[in-house]
DRENGUVO-322116 format. One record per atom (N, C-alpha, C): y, z, x. Coordinates in steps of 0.001 Angstrom, whole numbers, padded with zeros to 6 digits, always signed. Layout:
<recs>
YZX;...
</recs>
This chain:
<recs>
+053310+109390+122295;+053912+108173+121735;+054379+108408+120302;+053816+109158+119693;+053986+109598+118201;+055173+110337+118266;+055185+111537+119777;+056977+112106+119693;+057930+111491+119455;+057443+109884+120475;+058379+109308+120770;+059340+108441+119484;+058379+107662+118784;+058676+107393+117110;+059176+108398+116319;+059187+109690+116427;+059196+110586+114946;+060716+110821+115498;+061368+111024+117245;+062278+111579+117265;+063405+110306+117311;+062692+108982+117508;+063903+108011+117678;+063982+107883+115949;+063156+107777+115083;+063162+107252+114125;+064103+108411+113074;+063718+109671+113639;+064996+110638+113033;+066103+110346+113168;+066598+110507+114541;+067667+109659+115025;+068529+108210+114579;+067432+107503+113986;+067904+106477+113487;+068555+106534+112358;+067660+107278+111910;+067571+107672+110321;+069082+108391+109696;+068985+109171+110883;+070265+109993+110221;+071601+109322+110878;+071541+108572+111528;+072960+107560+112271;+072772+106048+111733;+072184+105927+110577;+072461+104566+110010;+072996+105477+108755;+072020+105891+108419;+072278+106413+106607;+071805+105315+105625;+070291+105496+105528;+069788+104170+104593;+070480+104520+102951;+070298+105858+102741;+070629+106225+101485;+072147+106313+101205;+072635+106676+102135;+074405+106525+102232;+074927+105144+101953;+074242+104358+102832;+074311+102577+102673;+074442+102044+101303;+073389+102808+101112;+072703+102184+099548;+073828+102553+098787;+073991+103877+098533;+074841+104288+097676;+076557+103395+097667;+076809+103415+098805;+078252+102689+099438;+078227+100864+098686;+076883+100462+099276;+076481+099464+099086;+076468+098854+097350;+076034+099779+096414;+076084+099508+095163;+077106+099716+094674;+078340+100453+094977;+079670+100722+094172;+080580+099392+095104;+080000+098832+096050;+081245+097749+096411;+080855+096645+095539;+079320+096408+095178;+078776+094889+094818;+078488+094789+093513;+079127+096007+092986;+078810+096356+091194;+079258+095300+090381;+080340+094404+090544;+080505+092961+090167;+079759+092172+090667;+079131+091768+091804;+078658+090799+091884;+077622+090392+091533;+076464+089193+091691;+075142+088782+090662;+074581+089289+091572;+073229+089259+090916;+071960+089643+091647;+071529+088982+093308;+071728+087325+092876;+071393+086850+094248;+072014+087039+095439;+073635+087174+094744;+074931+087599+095975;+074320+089133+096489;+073748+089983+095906;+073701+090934+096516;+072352+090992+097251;+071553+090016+097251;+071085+090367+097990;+070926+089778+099424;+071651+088523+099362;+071689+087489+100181;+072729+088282+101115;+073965+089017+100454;+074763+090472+101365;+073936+091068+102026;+072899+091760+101169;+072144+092646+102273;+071302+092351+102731;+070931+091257+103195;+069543+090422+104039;+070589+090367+104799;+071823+089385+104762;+072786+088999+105942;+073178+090386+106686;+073965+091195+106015;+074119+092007+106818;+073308+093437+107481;+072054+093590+107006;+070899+094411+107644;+070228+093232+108675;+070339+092412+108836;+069739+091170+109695;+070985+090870+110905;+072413+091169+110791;+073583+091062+111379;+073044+092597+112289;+073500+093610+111588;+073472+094892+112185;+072358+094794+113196;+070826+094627+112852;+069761+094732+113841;+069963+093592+115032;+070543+092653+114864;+070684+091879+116031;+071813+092384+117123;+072979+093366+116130;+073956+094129+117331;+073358+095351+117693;+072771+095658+117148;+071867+097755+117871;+070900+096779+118832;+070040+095646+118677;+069403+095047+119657;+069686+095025+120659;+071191+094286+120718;+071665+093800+121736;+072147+095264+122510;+072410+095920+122101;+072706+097241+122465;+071729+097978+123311;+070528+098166+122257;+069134+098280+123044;+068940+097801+124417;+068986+096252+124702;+068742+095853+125951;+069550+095793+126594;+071029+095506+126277;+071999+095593+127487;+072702+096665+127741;+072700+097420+126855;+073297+098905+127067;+073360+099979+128298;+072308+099529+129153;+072357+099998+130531;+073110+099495+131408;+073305+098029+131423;+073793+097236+132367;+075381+097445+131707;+075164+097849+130592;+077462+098258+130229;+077872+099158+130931;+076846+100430+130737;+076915+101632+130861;+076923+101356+132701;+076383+100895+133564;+075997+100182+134839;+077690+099647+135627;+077944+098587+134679;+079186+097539+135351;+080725+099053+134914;+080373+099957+134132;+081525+100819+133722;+081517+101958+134496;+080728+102595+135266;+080413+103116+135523;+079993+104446+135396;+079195+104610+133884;+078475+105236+133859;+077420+106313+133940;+077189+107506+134273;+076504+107984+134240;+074936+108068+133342;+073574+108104+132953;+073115+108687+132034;+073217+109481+131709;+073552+111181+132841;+073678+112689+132003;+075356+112460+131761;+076205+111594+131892;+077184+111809+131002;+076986+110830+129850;+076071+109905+129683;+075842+109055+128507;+075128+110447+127510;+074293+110976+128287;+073535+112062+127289;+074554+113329+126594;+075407+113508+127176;+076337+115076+126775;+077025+114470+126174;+077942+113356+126083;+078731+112588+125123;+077786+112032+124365;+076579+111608+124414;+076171+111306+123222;+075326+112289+122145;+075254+112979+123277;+074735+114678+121530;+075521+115471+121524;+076690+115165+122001;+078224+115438+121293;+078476+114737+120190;+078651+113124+119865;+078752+112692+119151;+077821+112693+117409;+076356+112851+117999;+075364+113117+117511;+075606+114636+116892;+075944+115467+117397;+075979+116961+116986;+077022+116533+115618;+078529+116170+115938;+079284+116041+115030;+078774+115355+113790;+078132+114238+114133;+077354+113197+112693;+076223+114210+112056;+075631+115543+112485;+074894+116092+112098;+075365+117210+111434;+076668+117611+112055;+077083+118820+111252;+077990+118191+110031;+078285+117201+109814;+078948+116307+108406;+077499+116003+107365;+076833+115904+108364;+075422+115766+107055;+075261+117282+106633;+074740+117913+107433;+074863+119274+106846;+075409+119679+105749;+076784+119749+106005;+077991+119834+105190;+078183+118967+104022;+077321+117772+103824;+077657+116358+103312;+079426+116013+103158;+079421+115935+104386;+080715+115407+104544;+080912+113940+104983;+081706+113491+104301;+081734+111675+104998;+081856+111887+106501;+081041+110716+107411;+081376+110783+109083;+082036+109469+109352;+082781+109274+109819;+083469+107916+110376;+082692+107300+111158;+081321+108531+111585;+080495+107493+112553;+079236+106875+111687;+079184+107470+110606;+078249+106887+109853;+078374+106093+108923;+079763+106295+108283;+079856+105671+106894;+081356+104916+107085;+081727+104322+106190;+083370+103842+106550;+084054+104684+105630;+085429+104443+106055;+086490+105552+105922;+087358+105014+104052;+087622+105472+103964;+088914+105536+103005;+089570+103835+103052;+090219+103913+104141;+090821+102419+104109;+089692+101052+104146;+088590+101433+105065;+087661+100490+104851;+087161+099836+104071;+086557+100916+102926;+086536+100772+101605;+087621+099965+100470;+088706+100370+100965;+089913+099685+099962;+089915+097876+100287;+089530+097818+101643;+089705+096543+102189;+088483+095577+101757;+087227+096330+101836;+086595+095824+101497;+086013+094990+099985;+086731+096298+099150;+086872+096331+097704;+087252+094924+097183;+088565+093975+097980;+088966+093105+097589;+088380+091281+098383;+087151+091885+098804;+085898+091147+099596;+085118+090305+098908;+085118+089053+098264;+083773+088483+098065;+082651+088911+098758;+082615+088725+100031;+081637+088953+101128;+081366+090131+101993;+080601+091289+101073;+080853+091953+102287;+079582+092165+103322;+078994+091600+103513;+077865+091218+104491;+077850+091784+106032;+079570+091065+106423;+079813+091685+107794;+080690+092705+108005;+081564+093400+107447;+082398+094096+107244;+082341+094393+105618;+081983+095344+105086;+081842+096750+106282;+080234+096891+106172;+079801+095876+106143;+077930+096327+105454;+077397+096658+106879;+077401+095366+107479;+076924+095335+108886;+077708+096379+110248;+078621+096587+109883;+079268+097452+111241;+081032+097424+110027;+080998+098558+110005;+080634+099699+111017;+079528+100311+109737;+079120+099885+108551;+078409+101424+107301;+076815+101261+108734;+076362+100020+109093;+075157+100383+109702;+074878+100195+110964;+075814+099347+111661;+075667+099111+113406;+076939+099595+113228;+077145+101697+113297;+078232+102007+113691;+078336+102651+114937;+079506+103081+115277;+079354+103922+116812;+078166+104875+116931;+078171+105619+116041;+077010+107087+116099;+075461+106328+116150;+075338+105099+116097;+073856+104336+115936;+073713+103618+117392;+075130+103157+117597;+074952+102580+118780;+074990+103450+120062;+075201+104430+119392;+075484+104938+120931;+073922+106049+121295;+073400+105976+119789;+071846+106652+120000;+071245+105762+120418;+071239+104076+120232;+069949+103171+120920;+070627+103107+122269;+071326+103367+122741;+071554+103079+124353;+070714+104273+124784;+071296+105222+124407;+071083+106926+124475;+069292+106731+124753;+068316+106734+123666;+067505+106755+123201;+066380+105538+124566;+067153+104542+124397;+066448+103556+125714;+066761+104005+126923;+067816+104758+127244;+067975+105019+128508;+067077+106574+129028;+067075+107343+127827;+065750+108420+128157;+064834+108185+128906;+063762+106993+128185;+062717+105978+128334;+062969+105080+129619;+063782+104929+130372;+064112+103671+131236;+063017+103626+132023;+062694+102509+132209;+061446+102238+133430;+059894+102382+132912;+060079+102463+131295;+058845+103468+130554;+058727+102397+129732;+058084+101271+130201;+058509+099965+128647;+057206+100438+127659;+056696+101109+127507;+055908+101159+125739;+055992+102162+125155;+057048+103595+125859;+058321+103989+125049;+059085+103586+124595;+059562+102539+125512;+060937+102076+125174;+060606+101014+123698;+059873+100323+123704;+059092+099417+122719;+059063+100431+121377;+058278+101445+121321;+058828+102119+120328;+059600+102834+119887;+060881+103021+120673;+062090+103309+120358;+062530+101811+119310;+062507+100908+119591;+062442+099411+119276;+062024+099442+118058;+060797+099488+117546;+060067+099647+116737;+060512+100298+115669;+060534+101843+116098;+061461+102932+115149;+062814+102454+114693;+063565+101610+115410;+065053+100959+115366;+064259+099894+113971;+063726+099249+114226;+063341+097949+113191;+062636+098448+112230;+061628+099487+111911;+061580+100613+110621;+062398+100893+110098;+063557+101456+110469;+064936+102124+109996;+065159+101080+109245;+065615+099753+110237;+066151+099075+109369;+065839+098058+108268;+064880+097478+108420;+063855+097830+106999;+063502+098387+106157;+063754+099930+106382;+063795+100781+105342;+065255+100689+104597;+065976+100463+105440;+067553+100421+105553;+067885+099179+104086;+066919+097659+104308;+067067+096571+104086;+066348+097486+102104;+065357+097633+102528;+064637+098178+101020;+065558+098713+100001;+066302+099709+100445;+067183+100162+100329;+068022+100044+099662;+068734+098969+100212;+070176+098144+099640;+069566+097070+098649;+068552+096368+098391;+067934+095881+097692;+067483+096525+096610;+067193+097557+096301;+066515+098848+094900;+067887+100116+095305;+069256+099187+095729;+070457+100612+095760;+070713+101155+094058;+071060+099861+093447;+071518+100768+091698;+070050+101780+091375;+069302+101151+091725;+067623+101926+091280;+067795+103752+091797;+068112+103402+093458;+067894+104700+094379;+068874+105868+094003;+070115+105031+093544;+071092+105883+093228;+071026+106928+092040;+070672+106169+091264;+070061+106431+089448;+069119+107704+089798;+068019+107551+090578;+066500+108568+090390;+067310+109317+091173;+068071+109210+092466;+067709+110692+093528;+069287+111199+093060;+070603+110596+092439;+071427+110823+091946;+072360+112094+093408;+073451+112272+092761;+074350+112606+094433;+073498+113696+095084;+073408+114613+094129;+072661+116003+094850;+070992+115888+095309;+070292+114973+095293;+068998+114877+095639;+069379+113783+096670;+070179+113024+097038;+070773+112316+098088;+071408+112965+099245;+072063+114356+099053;+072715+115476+099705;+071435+115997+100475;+070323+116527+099561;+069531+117391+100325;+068764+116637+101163;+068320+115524+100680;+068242+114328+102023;+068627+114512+103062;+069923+114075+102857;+070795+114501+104135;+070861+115341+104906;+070872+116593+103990;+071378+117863+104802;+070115+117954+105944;+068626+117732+105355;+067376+117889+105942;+067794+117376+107155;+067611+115882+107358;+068157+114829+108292;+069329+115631+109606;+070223+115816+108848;+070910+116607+109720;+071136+117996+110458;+069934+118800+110116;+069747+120372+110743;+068834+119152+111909;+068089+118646+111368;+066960+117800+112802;+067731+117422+113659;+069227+116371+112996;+069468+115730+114058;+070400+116660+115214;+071101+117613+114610;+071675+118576+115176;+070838+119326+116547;+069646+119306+116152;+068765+120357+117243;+068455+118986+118561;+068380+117814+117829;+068441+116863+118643;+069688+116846+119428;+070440+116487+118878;+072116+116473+119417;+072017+117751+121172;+071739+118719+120032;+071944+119756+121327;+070846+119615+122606;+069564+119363+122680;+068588+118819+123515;+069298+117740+124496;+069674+116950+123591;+070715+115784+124782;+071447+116524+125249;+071866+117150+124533;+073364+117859+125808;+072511+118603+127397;+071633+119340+126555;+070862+120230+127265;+070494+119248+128597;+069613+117817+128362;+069034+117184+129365;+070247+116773+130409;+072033+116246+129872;+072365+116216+130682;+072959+116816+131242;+073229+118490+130638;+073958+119459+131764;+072716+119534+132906;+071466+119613+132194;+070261+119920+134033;+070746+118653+134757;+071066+117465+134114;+070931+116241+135022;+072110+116233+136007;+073098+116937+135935;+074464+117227+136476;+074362+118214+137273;+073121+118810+137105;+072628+120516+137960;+073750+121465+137028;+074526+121683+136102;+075076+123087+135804;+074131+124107+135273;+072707+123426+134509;+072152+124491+134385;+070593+124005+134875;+069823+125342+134575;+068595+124888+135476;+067831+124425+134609;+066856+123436+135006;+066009+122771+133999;+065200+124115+133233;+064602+123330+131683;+063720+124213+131033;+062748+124894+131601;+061688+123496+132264;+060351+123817+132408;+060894+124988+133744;+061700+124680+134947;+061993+125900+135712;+062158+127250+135061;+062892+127601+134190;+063654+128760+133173;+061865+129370+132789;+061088+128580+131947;+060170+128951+131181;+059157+129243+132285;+058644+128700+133819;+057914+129258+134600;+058476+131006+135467;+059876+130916+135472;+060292+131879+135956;+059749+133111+134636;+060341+132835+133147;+059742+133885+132362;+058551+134083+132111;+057548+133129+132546;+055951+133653+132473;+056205+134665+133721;+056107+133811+134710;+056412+135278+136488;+056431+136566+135840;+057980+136374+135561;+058954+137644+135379;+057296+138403+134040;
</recs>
């Protein structure tokens, strides 16, 4: 159960971007007062967790009425996952993690930015949503896995919420390059993750043979 938390909560971790948030988060609201900013980031860390929720529980039944696979939900999604991991690496901006160039400009001229871009896409973005479907559908049929996949999702974002609340603070002490190595950490993990999904759904497709088969044949051998 402890796997199960340390690897969703990585996962989370590195496809929201609490510290990315933060940082994003304090250069849009640098005019505004104290209470506006935080009443922004209660609204929109409270917005975001109610759409990865909804994601959480209905995400099977999308994936279901579309028709779907899980081992193709899994190879497209630590595809996607691989890419958001090799931009952390790199500290490169990800479109699945952070918003883009124009987002930013749009937002810039925002009283409000609570729901755009706070809430979706900087934290209920594609690369987040497509790990809590990902992540619950591993678990399916397993409800006190799946519960702490849940759990780990509502840590994140709480940590997420802390965050954006002490952002001018976080920015100041860990400053760009102690924010980088953050990252980069985050992203060699999520990368080895990324590739594991792929791994579970090429066996699930049969192209290759499961682990535990591979690893009994090399004790034999």
């Amino acid at each position: 159960m402890l796997e199960v938390f340390v690897v969703s909560f990585t996962t989370f971790f590195a496809t929201v971007g609490p510290l990315d948030a933060a940082a994003i988060f304090a250069g849009l609201t640098a005019s505004a007062g104290l209470r506006q900013r935080r009443t922004m980031a209660v609204r929109g860390t409270l917005i975001a967790t109610i759409i990865l929720l909804c994601f959480a529980f209905f995400g099977n039944y999308i994936l279901s009425f579309l028709g779907i696979s899980l081992a193709a939900l899994r190879i497209a999604g630590g595809i996607l996952l691989l890419l958001i991991g090799v931009d952390m690496v790199f500290a490169r901006s990800s479109g699945g993690t952070s918003t883009t160039a124009e987002e930013e400009n749009e937002a810039a001229g925002r009283n409000d930015i609570s729901v755009f871009p706070l809430a979706t896409p900087l934290l209920a973005g594609p690369g987040t949503m497509g790990a809590v479907i990902l992540l619950m559908s591993n678990h399916e049929g397993v409800y006190a896995d799946q519960a702490i996949v849940i759990a780990a999702l509502l840590a994140t974002m709480l940590l997420t919420l802390s965050l954006l609340l002490l952002s001018s603070q976080v920015h100041r002490i860990l400053g760009v390059t102690g924010m980088h190595v953050i990252g980069r950490v985050f992203g060699v993990i999520l990368t080895a993750l990324a590739i594991q999904f792929v791994i579970n759904g090429l066996e699930d497709v049969g192209l290759i043979a499961p682990q535990a088969a591979l690893m009994q044949t090399d004790v034999i051998g």
